[in-house]
Every structure is written in C-alpha cells, then in structure tokens.
VEXSENU-799209 format. One record per residue (C-alpha): residue in three letters; y, z, x. Coordinates in steps of 0.1 Angstrom, whole numbers, plus 5000, padded with zeros to 4 digits. Layout:
! VEXSENU-799209
+---------+------+------+------+
| residuo |    y |    z |    x |
+---------+------+------+------+
|     ALA |    Y |    Z |    X |
...
+---------+------+------+------+
***
This chain:
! VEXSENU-799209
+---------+------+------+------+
| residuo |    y |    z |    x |
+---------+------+------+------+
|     UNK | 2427 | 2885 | 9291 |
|     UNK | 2426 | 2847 | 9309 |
|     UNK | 2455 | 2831 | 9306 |
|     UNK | 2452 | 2793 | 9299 |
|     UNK | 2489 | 2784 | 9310 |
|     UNK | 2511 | 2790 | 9337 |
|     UNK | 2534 | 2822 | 9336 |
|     UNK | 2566 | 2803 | 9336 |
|     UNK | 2552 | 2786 | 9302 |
|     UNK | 2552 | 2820 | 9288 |
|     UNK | 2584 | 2834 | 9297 |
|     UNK | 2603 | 2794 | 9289 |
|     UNK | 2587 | 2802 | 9252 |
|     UNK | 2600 | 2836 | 9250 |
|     UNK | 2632 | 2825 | 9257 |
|     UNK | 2638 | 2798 | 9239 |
|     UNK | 2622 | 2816 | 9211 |
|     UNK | 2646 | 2843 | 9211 |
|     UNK | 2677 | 2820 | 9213 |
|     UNK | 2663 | 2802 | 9184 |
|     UNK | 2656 | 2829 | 9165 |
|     UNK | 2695 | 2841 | 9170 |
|     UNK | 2703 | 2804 | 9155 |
|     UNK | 2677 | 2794 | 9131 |
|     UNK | 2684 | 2833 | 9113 |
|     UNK | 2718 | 2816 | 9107 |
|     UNK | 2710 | 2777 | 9096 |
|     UNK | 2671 | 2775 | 9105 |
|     UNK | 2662 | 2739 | 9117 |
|     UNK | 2643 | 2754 | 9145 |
|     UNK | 2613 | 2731 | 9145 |
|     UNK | 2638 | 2706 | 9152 |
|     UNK | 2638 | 2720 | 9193 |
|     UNK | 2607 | 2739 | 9191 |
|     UNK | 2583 | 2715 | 9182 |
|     UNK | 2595 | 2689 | 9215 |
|     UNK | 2592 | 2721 | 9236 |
|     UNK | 2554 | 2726 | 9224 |
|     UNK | 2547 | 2693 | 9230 |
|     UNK | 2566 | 2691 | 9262 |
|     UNK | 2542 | 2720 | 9276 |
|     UNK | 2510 | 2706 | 9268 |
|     UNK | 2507 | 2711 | 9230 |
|     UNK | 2495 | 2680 | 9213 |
|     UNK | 2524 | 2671 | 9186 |
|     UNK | 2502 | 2684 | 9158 |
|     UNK | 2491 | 2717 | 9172 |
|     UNK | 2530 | 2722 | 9181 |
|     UNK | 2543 | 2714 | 9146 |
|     UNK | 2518 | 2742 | 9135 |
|     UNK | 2528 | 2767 | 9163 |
|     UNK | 2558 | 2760 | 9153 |
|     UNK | 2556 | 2768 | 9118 |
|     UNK | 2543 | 2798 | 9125 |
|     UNK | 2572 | 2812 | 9143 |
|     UNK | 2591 | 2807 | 9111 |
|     UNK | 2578 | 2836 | 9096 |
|     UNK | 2594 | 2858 | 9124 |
|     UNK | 2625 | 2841 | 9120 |
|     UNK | 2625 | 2849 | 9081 |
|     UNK | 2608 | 2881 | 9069 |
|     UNK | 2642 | 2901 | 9093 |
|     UNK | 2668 | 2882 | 9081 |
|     UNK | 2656 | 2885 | 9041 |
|     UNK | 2656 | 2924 | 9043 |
|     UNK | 2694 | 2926 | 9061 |
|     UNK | 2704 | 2899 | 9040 |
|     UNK | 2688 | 2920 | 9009 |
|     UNK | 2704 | 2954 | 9018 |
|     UNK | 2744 | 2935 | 9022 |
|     UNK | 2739 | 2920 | 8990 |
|     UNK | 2740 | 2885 | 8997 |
|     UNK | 2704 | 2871 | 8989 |
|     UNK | 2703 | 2861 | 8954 |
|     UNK | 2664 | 2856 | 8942 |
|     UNK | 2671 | 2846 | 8911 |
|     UNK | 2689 | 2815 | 8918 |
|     UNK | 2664 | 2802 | 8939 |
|     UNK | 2631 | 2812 | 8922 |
|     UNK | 2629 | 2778 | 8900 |
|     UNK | 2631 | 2751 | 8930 |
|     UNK | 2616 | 2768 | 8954 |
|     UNK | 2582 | 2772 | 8930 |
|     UNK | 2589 | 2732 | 8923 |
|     UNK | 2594 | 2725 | 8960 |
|     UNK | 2563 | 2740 | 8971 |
|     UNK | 2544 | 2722 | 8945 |
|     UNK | 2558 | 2689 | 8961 |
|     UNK | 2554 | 2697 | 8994 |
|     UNK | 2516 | 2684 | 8993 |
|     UNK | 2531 | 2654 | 8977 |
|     UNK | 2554 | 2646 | 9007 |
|     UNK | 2530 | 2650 | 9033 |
|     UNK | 2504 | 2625 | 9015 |
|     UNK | 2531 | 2599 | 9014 |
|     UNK | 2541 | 2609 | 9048 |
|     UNK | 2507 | 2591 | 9061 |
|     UNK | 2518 | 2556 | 9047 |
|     UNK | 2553 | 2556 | 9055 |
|     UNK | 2570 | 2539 | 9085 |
|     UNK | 2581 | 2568 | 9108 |
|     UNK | 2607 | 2542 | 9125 |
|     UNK | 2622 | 2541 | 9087 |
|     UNK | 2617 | 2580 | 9081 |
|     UNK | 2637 | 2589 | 9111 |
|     UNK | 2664 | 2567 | 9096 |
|     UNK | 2659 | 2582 | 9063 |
|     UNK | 2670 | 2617 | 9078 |
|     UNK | 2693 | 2607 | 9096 |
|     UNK | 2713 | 2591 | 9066 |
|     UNK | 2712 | 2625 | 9045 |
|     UNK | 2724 | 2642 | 9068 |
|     UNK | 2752 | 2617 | 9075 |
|     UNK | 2759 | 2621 | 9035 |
|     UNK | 2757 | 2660 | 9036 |
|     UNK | 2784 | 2659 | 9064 |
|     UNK | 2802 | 2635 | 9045 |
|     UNK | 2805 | 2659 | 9016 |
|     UNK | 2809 | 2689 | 9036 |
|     UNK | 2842 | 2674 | 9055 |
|     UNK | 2855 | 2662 | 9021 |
|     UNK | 2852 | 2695 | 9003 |
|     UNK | 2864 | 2717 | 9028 |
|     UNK | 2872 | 2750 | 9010 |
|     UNK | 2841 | 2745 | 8991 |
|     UNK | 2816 | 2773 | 9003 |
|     UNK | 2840 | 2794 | 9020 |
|     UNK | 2841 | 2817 | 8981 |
|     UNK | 2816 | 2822 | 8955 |
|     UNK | 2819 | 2801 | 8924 |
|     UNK | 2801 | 2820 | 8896 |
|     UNK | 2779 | 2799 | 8879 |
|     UNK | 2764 | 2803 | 8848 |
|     UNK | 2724 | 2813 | 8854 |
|     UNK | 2713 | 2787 | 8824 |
|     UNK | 2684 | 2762 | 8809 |
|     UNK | 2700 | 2740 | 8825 |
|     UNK | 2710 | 2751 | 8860 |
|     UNK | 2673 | 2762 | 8864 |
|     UNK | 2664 | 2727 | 8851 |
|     UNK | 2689 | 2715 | 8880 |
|     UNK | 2675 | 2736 | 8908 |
|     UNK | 2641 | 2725 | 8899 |
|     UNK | 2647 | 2688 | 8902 |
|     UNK | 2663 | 2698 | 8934 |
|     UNK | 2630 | 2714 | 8944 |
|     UNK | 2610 | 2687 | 8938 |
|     UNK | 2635 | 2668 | 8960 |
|     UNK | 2635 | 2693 | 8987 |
|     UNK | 2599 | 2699 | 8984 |
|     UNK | 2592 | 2657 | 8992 |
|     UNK | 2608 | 2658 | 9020 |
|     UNK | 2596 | 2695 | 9035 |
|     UNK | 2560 | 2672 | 9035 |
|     UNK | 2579 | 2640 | 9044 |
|     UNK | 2592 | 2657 | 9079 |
|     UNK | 2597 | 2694 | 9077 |
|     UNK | 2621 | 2701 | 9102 |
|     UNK | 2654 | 2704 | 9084 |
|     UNK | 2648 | 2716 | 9052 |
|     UNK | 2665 | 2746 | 9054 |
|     UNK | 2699 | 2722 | 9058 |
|     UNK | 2691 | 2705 | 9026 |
|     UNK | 2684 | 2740 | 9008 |
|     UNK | 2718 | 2755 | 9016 |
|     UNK | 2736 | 2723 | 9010 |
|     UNK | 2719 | 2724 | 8971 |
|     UNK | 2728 | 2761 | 8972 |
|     UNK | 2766 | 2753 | 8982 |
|     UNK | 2771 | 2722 | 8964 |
|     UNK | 2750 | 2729 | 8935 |
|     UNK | 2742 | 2765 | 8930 |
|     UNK | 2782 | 2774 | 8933 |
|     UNK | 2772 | 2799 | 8968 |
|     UNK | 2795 | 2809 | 8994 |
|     UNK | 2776 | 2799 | 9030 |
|     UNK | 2768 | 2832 | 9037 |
|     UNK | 2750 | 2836 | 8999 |
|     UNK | 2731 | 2805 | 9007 |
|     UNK | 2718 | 2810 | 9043 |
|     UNK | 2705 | 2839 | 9029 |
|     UNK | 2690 | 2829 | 8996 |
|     UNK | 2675 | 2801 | 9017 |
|     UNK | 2652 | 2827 | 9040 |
|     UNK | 2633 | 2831 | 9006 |
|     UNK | 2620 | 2796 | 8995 |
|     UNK | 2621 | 2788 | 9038 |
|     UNK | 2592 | 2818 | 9041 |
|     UNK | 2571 | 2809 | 9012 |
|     UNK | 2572 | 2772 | 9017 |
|     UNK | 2560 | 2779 | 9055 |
|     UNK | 2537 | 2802 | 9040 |
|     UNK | 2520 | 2774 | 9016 |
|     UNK | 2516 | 2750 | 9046 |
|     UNK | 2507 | 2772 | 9074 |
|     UNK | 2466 | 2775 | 9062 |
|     UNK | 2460 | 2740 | 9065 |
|     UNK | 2473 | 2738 | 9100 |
|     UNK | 2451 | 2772 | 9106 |
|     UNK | 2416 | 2751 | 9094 |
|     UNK | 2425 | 2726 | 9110 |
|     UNK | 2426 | 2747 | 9145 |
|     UNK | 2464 | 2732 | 9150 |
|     UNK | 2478 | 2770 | 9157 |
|     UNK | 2477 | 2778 | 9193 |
|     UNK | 2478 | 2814 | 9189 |
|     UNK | 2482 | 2821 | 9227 |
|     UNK | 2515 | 2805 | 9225 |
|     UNK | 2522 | 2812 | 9189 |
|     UNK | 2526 | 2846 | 9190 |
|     UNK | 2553 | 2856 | 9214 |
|     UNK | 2569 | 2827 | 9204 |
|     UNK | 2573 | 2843 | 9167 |
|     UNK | 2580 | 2877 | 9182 |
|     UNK | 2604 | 2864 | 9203 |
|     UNK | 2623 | 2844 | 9170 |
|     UNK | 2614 | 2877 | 9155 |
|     UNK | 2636 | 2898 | 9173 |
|     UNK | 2663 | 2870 | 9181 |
|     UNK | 2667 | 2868 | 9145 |
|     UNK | 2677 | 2904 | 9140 |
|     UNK | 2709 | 2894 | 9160 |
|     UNK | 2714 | 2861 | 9143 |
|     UNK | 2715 | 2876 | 9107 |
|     UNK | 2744 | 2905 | 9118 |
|     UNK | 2759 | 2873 | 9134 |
|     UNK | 2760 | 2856 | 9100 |
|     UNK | 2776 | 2885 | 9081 |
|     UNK | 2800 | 2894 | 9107 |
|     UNK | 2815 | 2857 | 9109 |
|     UNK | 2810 | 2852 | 9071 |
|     UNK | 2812 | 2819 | 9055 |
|     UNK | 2838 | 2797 | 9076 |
|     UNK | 2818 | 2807 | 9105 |
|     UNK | 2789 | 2793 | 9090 |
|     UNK | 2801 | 2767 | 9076 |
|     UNK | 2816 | 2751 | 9114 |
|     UNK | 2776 | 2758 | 9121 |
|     UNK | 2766 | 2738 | 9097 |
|     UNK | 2786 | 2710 | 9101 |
|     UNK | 2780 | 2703 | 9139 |
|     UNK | 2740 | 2707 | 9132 |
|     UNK | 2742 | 2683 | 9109 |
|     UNK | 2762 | 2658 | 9126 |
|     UNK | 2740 | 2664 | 9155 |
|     UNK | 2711 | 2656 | 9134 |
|     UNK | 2725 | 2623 | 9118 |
|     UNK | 2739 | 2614 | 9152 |
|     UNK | 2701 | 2617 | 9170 |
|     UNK | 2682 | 2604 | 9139 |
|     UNK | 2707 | 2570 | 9141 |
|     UNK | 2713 | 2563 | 9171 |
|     UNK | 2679 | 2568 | 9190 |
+---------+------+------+------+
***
C-alpha cells in the first residue's frame, strides 16, 4: 500500500495517540492536542477535527467495559442528558457558523475559569458518593444540563467531557471516579451522532485516523486501571490542572 506521508508522521501519531489515550480514558479533552497535531501535519483543520473524532471511539468503547465490570459507570444517571445533548448538538454547531470565534474562545475559557472556581471552593466535594435520589426531577435536571452540554459539544467540541463530569460531580452527587466513568457513555454516543457528517463530507483521513484510534485504543486500557487505582482525589488534582490549563490558554491567547 502507498503511503501518502512520511514515516515519521506515522509513528509521531502513534505516539501521541497512545499517551492520549492513557489521559483522555481518565478526563478525555483529547481533541483539545489532537486536533493542532492534525493540522500541524498537513491535515486541513476540518478533516483534523473529524480524524480526531474518530479516535474518540477507541478511547471510549475500553474504558466503558472496565469501568462496567468495577462498578463504577452508572447508565442510569446519565441516560436523560445525554439523549437531550445529542439532540442539541446540531443546534450548537448551526449557531457555531454565526458566532465570533474571537468571543467563543473567550466563552470557554470563562467556564472553565468558573468550573475551577467551584472545584477549589468545594474541595471534599467528589472525593465520596452522595446518594441522590433518581427522581422527576433530577432527570428533569440532567436534561436541562444536556441541552446545555449538548450547545456547546456543537459550539466547540473539545472539552465536553470536562463539562459532563463537572454536572455529574456537582449535580448528579458522583464521586470523580463515578463520573469519569459515566461520562465514557454519553462521550461515545455523542461522537457517534456527529462522526457521519464529517464521513460525507470526506473530512476523515482514514490513513491517519486509524492508528491514531488504535493507538488511543490501547493507551486507554492503561488510563482507565490508572483511574481506579488512584480513585477520586487522584482524579480530581487531574481535573483541576486541565481545567485551569484550559481557562489559562482560552484567556490569555
């Protein structure tokens, strides 16, 4: 088979794949180094953001079946926002067309200054489960968070996982390691929903795409027995610094 790029492109995605397949099994956010990298190697930014997408799905589908065997994915929390956010997604990426992207980056980069905010003031918050009641109303709650999370997953993308484990901690009454892997669900499916139109569109370079997901694939098969070894605090510290990191980039650059 020809190869169209240079070996040393190859083996740079493998790596980087695997490393972020070790992290992004843990908090996701992936797209946020992938889809430069793409682009950096020739991708144009579209066809990168869909390559990218596509390596999602071998950073999830591992992670959801260890995380369903220890006992710490909890599908029935998450069912009724991640049905709304995937409804809104389309919505998102419509108004994504007309917005500003000078104000959108600044629009990230404030929520994730306030979900830091909140995660240093409530410090023990996360670290044990708080049983919550599985009512009307806390479905009516996760759904409105959907359709929040589900805006902004066609707004940007990159990121969303942050905003589902925040609503997970803060909302749903989770321990870290509950949400990161309740999150894995909705994260798949809503890749799933968006992937096709990035398929018709021909913006999935397949040649790069595919060790690229392998590689997250198998990186993620250490990153989720990282998560339950270092349990909540450990994930929580994670958490924190990517979203600083996040807020930091989005508001200062």
């Amino acid at each position: 088979m020809e190869l169209h790029f240079p070996l040393i492109h190859y083996l740079i995605v493998c790596a980087v794949g695997l490393v972020m397949g070790v992290f992004g099994a843990i908090l996701g956010s992936t797209l946020f180094v992938l889809v430069p990298l793409l682009n950096f190697l020739g991708l144009p930014l579209h066809t990168a953001i869909g390559t990218a997408k596509l390596s999602v799905i071998g950073r999830e589908i591992g992670p959801i079946l260890l995380f369903s065997r220890s006992g710490a994915l909890r599908p029935r929390l998450v069912i009724p926002f991640t049905v709304a956010a995937v409804l809104c997604a389309h919505l998102g990426a419509l108004w994504a067309t007309s917005m500003d992207e000078f104000l959108l980056g600044k629009v990230v980069g404030f929520s994730m200054l306030a979900i830091s905010l909140v995660t240093l003031w409530k410090q023990e918050t996360g670290l044990a489960e708080i049983t919550v009641a599985l009512t009307w109303k806390q479905d009516f709650l996760n759904i409105a968070c959907g359709i929040l999370i589900g805006l902004y997953t066609g707004l940007f993308g990159a990121g969303t996982n942050i905003l589902i484990i925040f609503v997970l901690v803060y909302l749903g009454g989770n321990s870290f390691l509950q949400a990161v892997a309740t999150s894995k669900l909705p994260n798949l499916i809503i890749c799933i929903a968006s992937l096709p139109a990035f398929i018709m569109k021909g913006f999935v370079n397949w040649e790069l795409g595919i060790p690229l997901t392998l590689a997250t694939a198998l990186g993620s098969q250490i990153g989720a027995r990282v998560a339950l070894r270092g349990g909540s605090r450990f994930i929580r510290l994670l958490f924190l610094v990517l979203v600083i990191s996040v807020a930091f980039a989005y508001l200062v650059y």
